[in-house]
N, C-alpha and C positions, 0 to 999 in steps of 0.2 A: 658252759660250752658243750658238755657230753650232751645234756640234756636238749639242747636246742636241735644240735646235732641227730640226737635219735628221734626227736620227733618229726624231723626231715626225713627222715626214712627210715623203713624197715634194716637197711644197711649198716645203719649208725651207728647199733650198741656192738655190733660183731667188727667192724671197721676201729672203735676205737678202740675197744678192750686190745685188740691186736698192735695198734699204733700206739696212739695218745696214750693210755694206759699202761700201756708194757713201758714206755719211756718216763711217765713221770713216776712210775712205780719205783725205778734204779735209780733217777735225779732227787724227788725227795728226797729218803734217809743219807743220802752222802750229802745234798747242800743240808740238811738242817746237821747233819754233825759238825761238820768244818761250823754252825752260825753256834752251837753253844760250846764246842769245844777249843773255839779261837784257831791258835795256828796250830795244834796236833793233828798230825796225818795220822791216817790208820792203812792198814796195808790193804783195803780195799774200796777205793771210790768210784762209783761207778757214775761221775756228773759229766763226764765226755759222750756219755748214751745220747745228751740232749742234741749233740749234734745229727740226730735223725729227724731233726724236728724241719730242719731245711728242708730234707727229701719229704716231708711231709708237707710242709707248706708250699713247695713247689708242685707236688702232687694235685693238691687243691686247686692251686692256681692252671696248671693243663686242661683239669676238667670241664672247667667254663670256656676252654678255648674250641671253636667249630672246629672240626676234623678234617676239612678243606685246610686250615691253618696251617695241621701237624704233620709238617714235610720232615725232609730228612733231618734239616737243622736242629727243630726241637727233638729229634729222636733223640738226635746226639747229644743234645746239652743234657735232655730227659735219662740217659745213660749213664754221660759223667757225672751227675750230682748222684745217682744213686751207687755208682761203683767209689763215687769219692767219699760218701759217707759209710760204707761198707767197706774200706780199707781204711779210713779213719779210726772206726770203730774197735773194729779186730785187732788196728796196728797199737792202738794205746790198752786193749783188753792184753795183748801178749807180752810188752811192755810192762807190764802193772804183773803178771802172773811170773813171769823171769826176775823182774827185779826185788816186788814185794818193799816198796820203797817207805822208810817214817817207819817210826818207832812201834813196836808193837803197843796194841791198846785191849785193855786198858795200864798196863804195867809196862812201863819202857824199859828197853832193850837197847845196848847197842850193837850196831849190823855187824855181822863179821867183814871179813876182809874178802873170802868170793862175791858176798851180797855186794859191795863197793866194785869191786871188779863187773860184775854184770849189769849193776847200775850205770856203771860211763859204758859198758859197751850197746845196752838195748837201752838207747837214746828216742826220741819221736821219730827224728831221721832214721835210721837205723832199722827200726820195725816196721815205717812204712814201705821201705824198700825189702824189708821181709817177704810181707802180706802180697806185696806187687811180684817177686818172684815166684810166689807159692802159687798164685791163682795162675798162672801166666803158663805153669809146671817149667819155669826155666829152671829153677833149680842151682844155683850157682856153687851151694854149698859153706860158703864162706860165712854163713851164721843159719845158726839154727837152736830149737829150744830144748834146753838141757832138765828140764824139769819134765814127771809125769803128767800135770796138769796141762804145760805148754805144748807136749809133742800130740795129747789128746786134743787139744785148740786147734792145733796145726790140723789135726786132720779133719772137721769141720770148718775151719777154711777152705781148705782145697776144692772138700766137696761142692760149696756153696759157691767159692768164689767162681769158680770155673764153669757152675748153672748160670753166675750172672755174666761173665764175660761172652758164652755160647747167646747166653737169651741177647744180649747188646747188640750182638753181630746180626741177629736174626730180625731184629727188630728197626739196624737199619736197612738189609737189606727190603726188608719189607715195605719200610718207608718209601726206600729209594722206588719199589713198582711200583706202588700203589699211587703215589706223585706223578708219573709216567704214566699209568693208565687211568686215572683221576677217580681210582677206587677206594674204598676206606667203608667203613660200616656206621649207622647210625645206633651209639651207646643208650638206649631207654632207660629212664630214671625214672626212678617210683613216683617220684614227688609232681613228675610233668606231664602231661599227655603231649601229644605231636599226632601231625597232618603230613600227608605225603601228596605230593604232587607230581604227575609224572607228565610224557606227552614229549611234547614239541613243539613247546611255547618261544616264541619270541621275545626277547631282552624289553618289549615296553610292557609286553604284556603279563612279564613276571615282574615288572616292577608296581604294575599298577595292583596286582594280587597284593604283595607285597605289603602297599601303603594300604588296603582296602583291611587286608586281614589283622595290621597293626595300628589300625588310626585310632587318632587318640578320643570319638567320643564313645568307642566299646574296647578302650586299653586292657577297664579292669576285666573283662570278659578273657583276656590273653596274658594275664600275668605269667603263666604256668602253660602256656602251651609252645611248643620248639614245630617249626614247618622243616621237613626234609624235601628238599627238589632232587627227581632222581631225571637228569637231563640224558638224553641221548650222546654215546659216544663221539657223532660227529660234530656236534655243537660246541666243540669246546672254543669258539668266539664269546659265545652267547656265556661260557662260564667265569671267563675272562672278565666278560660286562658285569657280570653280577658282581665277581667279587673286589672288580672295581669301584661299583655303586655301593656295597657297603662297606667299602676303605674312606668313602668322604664322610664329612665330621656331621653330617644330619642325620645320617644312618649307623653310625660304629655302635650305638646300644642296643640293635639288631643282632649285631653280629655274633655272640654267642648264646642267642636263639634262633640261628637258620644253616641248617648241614647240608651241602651242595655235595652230591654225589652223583657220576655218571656210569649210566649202567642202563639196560632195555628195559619194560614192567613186564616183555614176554618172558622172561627168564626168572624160573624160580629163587635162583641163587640170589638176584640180586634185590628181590623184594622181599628177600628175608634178610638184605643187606640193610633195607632202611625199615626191617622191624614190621612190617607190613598189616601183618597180621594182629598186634599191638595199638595199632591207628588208632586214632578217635575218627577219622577220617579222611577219603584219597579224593583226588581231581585227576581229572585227564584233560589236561588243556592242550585243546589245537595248535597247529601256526596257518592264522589267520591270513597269512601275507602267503602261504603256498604256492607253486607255481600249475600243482594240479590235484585241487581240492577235492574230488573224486576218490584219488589214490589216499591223501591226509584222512579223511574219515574212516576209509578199509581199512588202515594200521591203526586209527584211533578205536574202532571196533574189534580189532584181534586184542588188544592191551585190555582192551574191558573184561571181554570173554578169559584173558589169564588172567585178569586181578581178579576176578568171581570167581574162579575156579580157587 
C-alpha cells in the first residue's frame, strides 16, 4: 500500500510517513506483545493509536468527493470524526499515563493501593470527559492529572485541542459561505491533469460537452483528466441542472471527476480558484440561446483577453 500510494504522487511518501506510518509504528509493537506475550499487560500499549485510521480513511474517502459536494454537513461529520479521534486518543493516552495499568514487565509487581485508586478513578468515561473539558478551557476542576508526565500531556492537549475546536468552527463557518455563494476551489493533484471551462453555457450545451469529452470510444484518453466548470453567478438554475444530471445513475462515475464552481474568468481571484494557470486546457463556451448575441460575444471577448492575460 505505501508503495502504490507513493507512486501516485509526489505526496505519498510525506503523507504516509506522517499518517499510516506514525500509526502502524505505535500499533505493531503493542499488538505483537499482547500476540507472544498472551494475557500480560505492560504499562504501555499504544493499539488505541489505530483508532486514527478512521480519520484516515474517511479522509481518503472526502478526497474523491467534488467540492460542489462538500457543504456544511460533510464539514461537520469531517470535524466530528476528527475531533472524536483526537479525544479518543489523548482520553485513553492520559488514562494509560495516570493509571499505568498491569503488572510491570518484564518482572511483576503488585500495584499499590493509590495506582488502584486512580485506576477506578481515570476510567474511559472519565478521561474522555477530561480531554472534552480541557479543549473546551471549561475547566471544571473536579479531576485532573496528578503525575508530571500527565500535567505535561495536559498541556499539549490544550494547545492542540483548542487549534482543532477554532479550525472546526472556521471551517464550518466557511462551509456555511461558500455553499451560499457557490464558491469553493478546485484541489490539483499531481497524478491528474483538468480542463477549465468558463462562459455561459446553457444546461444542453454542458451536457453535450460533457458526453463528448467523456465518451466511451476516447475513455482511455480521460482516465486521469478532472473538467472544472467555472459558471457564472447568476446561473445558479443551470448549476442546479447540472448537479442534477450527474445525481442520475448514468452519470454518478462522473461525479468525482467534474468540480462545478461559480465565479466570473474576469476576476483573477477566481481563476486561480479553479487552478487556471495549472490547465491542460480552457473553453469559453457561449449561450447560444442569448437574447442578444452582440452583447454575449463582447463579454465572451473580455473573458478571453483575462484568461490570456
Amino acid at each position: 500500500v505505501w508503495l502504490y500510494d507513493s507512486a501516485n504522487s509526489s505526496g505519498g511518501v510525506s503523507g504516509i510517513s506522517i499518517t499510516r506510518l506514525a500509526v502502524d509504528c505505535a500499533v505493531v509493537p503493542s499488538v505483537l506483545f499482547r500476540w507472544f506475550s498472551g494475557s500480560q499487560l505492560s504499562h504501555f500499549s499504544f493499539s488505541y493509536v489505530a483508532s486514527l485510521r478512521v480519520y484516515g480513511l474517511w479522509c481518503a474517502f472526502r478526497s474523491t468527493l467534488s467540492i460542489y459536494r462538500q457543504g456544511v454537513a460533510l464539514q461537520l461529520v469531517h470535524a466530528g470524526i476528527a475531533l472524536a479521534s483526537f479525544v479518543f486518543c489523548m482520553a485513553m493516552f492520559v488514562q494509560q499515563v495516570e493509571t499505568l495499568t498491569g503488572p510491570t514487565w518484564p518482572i511483576p509487581a503488585a500495584p499499590s493501593f493509590a495506582n488502584v485508586m486512580q485506576a477506578q478513578r481515570w476510567d474511559l468515561a472519565s478521561s474522555v470527559y477530561f480531554v472534552l473539558l480541557t479543549i473546551t478551557t471549561v475547566g471544571y476542576g473536579d479531576l485532573w492529572p496528578r503525575s508530571v508526565l500527565g500535567q505535561l500531556l495536559t498541556v499539549v492537549i490544550t494547545t492542540v485541542g483548542i487549534f482543532l475546536v477554532l479550525r472546526t468552527a472556521h471551517g464550518a463557518f466557511d462551509a456555511a459561505r461558500l455553499g451560499m455563494g457557490g464558491g469553493g476551489h478546485y484541489e490539483r493533484k499531481t497524478s491528474c491533469k483538468h480542463v477549465v471551462v468558463a462562459g455561459t453555457p446553457s444546461y444542453q450545451v454542458l451536457c453535450d460537452f460533457v458526453q463528448e469529452l467523456y465518451h466511451e470510444d476516447h475513455m482511455h484518453e480521460a482516465d486521469d483528466l478532472n473538467l472544472v466548470l467555472l459558471l457564472n453567478p447568476a446561473m445558479r438554475s443551470t448549476v442546479q441542472a447540472m448537479k442534477a444530471y450527474f445525481g442520475k445513475v448514468q452519470n454518478r462515475h462522473l461525479r468525482h471527476r467534474v468540480w462545478i464552481l461559480q465565479g466570473s474568468a474576469l476576476k483573477r481571484r477566481d481563476l486561480d480558484r479553479v487552478s487556471y494557470k495549472d490547465c491542460t486546457m480552457a473553453w469559453l463556451l457561449p449561450n447560444v440561446y442569448a437574447s442578444d448575441p452582440e452583447r454575449e460575444d463582447v463579454e465572451n471577448a473580455m473573458r478571453a483577453l483575462a484568461m490570456r492575460r
